[in-house]
C-alpha positions as CSV (number, residue, x, y, z in Angstrom):
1,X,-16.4,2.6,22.8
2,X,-16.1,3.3,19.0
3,X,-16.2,0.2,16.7
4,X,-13.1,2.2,14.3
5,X,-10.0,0.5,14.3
6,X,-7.0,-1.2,12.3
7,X,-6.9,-4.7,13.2
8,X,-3.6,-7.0,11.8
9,X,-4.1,-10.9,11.0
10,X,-0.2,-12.6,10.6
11,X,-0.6,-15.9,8.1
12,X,2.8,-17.2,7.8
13,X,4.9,-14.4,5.3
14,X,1.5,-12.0,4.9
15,X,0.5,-9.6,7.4
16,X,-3.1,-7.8,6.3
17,X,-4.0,-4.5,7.9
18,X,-7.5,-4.3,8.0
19,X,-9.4,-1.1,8.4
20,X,-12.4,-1.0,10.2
21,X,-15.1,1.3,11.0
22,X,-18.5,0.0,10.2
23,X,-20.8,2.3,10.6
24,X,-19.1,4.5,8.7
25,X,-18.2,3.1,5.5
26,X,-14.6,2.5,7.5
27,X,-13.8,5.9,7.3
28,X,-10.7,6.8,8.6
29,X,-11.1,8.6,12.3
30,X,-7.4,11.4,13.7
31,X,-6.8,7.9,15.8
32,X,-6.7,5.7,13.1
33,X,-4.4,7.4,11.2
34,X,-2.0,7.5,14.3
35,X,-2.7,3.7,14.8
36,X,-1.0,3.2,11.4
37,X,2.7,4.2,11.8
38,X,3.5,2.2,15.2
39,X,2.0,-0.9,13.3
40,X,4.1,-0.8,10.2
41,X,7.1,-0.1,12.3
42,X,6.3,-3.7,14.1
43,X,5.5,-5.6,11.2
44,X,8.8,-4.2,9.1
45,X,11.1,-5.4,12.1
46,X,9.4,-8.5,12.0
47,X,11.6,-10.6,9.7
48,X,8.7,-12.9,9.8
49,X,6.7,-11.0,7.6
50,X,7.2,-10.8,4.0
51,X,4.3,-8.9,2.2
52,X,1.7,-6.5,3.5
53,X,-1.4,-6.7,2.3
54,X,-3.8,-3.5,3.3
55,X,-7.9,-4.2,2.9
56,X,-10.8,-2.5,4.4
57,X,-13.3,-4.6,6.5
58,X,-16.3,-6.2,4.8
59,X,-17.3,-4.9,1.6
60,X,-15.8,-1.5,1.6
61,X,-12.0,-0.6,1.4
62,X,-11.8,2.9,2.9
63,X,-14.8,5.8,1.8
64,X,-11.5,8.0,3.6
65,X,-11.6,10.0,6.2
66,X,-14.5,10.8,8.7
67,X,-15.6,14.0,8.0
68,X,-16.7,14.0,11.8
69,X,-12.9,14.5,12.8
70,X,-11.9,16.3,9.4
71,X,-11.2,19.9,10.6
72,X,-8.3,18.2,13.2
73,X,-6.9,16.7,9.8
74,X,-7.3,19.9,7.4
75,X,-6.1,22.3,10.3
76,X,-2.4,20.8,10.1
77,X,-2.1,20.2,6.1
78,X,1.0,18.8,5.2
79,X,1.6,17.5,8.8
80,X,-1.7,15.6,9.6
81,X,-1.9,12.7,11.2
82,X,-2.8,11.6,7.5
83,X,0.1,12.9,6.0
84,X,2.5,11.2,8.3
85,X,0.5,7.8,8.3
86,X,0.1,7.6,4.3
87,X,3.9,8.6,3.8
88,X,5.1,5.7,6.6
89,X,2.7,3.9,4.2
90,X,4.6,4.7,1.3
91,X,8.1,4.3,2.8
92,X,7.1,0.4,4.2
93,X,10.7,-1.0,3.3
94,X,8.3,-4.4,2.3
95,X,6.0,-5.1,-0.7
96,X,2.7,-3.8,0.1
97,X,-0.5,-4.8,-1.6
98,X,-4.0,-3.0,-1.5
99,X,-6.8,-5.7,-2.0
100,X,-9.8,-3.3,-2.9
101,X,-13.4,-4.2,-2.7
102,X,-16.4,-1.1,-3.2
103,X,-15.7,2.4,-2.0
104,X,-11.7,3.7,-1.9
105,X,-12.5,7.5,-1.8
106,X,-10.5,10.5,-0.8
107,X,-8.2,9.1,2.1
108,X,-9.4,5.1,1.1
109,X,-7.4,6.3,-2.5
110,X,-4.9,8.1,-1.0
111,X,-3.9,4.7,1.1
112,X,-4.6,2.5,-1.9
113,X,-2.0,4.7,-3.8
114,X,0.7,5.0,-1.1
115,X,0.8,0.9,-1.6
116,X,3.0,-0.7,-4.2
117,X,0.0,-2.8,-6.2
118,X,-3.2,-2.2,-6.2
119,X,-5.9,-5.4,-7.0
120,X,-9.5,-4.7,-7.1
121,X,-12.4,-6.3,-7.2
122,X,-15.0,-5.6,-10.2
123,X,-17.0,-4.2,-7.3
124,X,-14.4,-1.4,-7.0
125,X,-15.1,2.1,-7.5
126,X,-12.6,4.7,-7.1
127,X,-12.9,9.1,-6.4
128,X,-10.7,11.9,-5.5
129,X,-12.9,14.2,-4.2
130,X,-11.2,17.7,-2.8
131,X,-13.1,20.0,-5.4
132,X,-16.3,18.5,-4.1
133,X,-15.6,19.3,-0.7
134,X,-13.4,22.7,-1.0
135,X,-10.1,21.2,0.4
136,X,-6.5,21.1,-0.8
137,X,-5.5,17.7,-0.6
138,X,-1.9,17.1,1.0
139,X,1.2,17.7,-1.2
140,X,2.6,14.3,-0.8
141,X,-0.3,12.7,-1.8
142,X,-1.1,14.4,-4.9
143,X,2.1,14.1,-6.1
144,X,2.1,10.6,-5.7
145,X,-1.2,10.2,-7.4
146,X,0.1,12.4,-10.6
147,X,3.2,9.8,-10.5
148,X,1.5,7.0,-10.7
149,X,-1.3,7.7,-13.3
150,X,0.3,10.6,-14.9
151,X,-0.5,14.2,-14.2
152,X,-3.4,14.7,-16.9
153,X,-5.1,12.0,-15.4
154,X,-4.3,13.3,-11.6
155,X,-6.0,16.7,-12.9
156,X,-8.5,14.7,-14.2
157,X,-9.7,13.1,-11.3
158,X,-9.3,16.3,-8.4
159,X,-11.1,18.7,-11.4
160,X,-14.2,16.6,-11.5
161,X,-14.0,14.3,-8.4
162,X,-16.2,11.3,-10.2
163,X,-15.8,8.3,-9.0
164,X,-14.5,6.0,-11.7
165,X,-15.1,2.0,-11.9
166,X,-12.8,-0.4,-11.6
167,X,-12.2,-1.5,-15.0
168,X,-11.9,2.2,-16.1
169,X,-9.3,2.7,-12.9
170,X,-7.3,-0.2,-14.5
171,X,-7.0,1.6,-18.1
172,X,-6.1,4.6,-16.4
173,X,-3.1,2.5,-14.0
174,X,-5.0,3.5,-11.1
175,X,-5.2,-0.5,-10.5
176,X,-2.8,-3.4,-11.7
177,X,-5.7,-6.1,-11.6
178,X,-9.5,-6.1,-11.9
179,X,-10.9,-9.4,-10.9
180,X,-14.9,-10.5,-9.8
181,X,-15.5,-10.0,-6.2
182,X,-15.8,-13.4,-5.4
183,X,-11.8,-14.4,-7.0
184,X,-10.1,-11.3,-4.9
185,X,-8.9,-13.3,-1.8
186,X,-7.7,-16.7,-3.6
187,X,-6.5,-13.7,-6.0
188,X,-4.1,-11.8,-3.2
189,X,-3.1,-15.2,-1.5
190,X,-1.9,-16.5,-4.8
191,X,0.0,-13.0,-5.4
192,X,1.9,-12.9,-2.1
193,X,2.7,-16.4,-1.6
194,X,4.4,-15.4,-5.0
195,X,6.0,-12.4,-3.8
196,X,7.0,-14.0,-0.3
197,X,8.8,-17.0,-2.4
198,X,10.7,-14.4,-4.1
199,X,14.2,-12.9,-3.5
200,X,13.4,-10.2,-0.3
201,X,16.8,-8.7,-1.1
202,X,15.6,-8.1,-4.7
203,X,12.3,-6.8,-4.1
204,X,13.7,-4.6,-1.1
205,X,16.4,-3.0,-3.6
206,X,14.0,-2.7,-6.4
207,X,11.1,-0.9,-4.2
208,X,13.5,2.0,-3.1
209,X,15.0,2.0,-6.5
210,X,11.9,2.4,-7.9
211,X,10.7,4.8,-4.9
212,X,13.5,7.4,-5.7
213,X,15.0,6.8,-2.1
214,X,18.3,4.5,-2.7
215,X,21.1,7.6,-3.3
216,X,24.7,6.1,-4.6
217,X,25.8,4.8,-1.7
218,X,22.5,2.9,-0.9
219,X,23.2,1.0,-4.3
220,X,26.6,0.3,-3.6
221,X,25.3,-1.2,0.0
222,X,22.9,-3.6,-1.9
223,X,25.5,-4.5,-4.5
224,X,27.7,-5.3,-1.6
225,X,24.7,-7.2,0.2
226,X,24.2,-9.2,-2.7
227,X,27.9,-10.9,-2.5
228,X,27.9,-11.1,1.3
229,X,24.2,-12.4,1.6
230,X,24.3,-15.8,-0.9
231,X,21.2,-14.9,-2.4
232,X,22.6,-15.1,-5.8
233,X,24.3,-17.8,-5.6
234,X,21.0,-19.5,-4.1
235,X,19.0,-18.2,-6.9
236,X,21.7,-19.5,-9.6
237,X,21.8,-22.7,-8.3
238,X,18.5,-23.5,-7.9
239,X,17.7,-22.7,-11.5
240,X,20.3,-25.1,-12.5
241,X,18.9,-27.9,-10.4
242,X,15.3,-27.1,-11.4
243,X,14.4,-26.2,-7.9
244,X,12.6,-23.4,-6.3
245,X,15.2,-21.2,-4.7
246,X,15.4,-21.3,-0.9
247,X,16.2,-17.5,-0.8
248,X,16.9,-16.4,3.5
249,X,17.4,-12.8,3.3
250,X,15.9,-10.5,5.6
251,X,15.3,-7.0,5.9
252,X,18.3,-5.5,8.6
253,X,17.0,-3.9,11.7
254,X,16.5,-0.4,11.2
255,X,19.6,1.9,12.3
């Protein structure tokens, strides 16, 4: 039986997807991409769970994907079991967080990228890696890459494929945070115990916002929400009695 596999841990508002394949580097295998959509499905209904934190197993995040199963992924391009898991990724209605320790290469980046906040340890080192390999990475995900660094930097990266440190990842905006190794899980508890105190309905709205995916009636539903759900008038108050807020909101069952 093969030791690859996406394991979840729940601790209180946090749910971390760790991704495991030890014996190699915990590259991603055709069945661990399709582990990865069923998973976030159950932890986004969960109104339990507030945050998302993504993390490879060990001292690796994801070396990406195993080049032992990679002609099943290149064979269907834009619709790979890649593609689909890294945009369900992307489209996680929660705040995700990608806690990074050593290699995030190729599909380990991709993933990193398709999460909201990236924190990596000084240990971190970071590659795009297509032109060393002879591969046209997925639309999707080299579009998302060029959005969040900018495009000159995206080119940058494919063109050469060097892996770049962490510090270096974090001038280019690769990475929000560069810590030492040995502060990166107090670091991502503190974060999303922040995050989970926070207003969900804010953060919610703001991520598809942000994300391009709230047309005008979607922000006229949230504006609405806001006045039906009390979580202003929560916030509003508790900042006049010097109080944290209580804030209640959760995310709506799908549909």
């Amino acid at each position: 039986m093969s030791d690859a596999r996406l394991t979840v841990e729940v601790a209180g508002p946090v749910a971390t997807v760790v991704i495991s394949n030890p014996t190699r580097r915990n590259a991603m295998t055709p069945d661990m991409w399709r582990q990865l959509p069923p998973l976030l499905d159950r932890l986004e209904a969960d109104p339990a769970v507030r945050v998302l934190v993504l993390t490879g197993a060990g001292e690796t995040f994801c070396a990406g994907a195993d080049l032992g199963d990679v002609d099943e992924v290149l064979a269907a391009g834009d619709q790979s079991v890649a593609v689909v898991a890294e945009e369900r990724l992307a489209a996680f209605a929660k705040p995700t967080v990608a806690a990074v320790r050593g290699a995030c290469v190729g599909g380990g980046c991709q993933l990193a990228v398709a999460c909201d906040l990236r924190i990596a340890a000084a240990d971190a080192r970071f590659g795009v890696p297509p032109a060393r390999l002879g591969v046209v990475y997925q639309t999707p995900a080299t579009r998302r890459l060029a959005a969040l660094v900018g495009p000159a930097t995206a080119k940058y990266l494919i063109f050469t494929g060097e892996l770049v440190d962490a510090e270096r990842a974090g001038r280019l905006g690769l990475v929000d945070e560069v810590l030492p190794a040995e502060g990166l899980v107090d670091r991502i508890a503190a974060l999303t115990g922040t995050i989970a105190l926070r207003s969900q309905l804010s953060i919610v709205a703001a991520k598809e916002v942000v994300d391009g995916r709230a047309d005008v009636d979607r922000v006229a539903w949230w504006h609405r929400e806001v006045l039906a759900s009390g979580e202003a008038r929560e916030g509003v108050t508790a900042f006049h009695e010097r109080r944290p807020a209580r804030f209640t909101w959760t995310l709506p069952p799908a549909g």
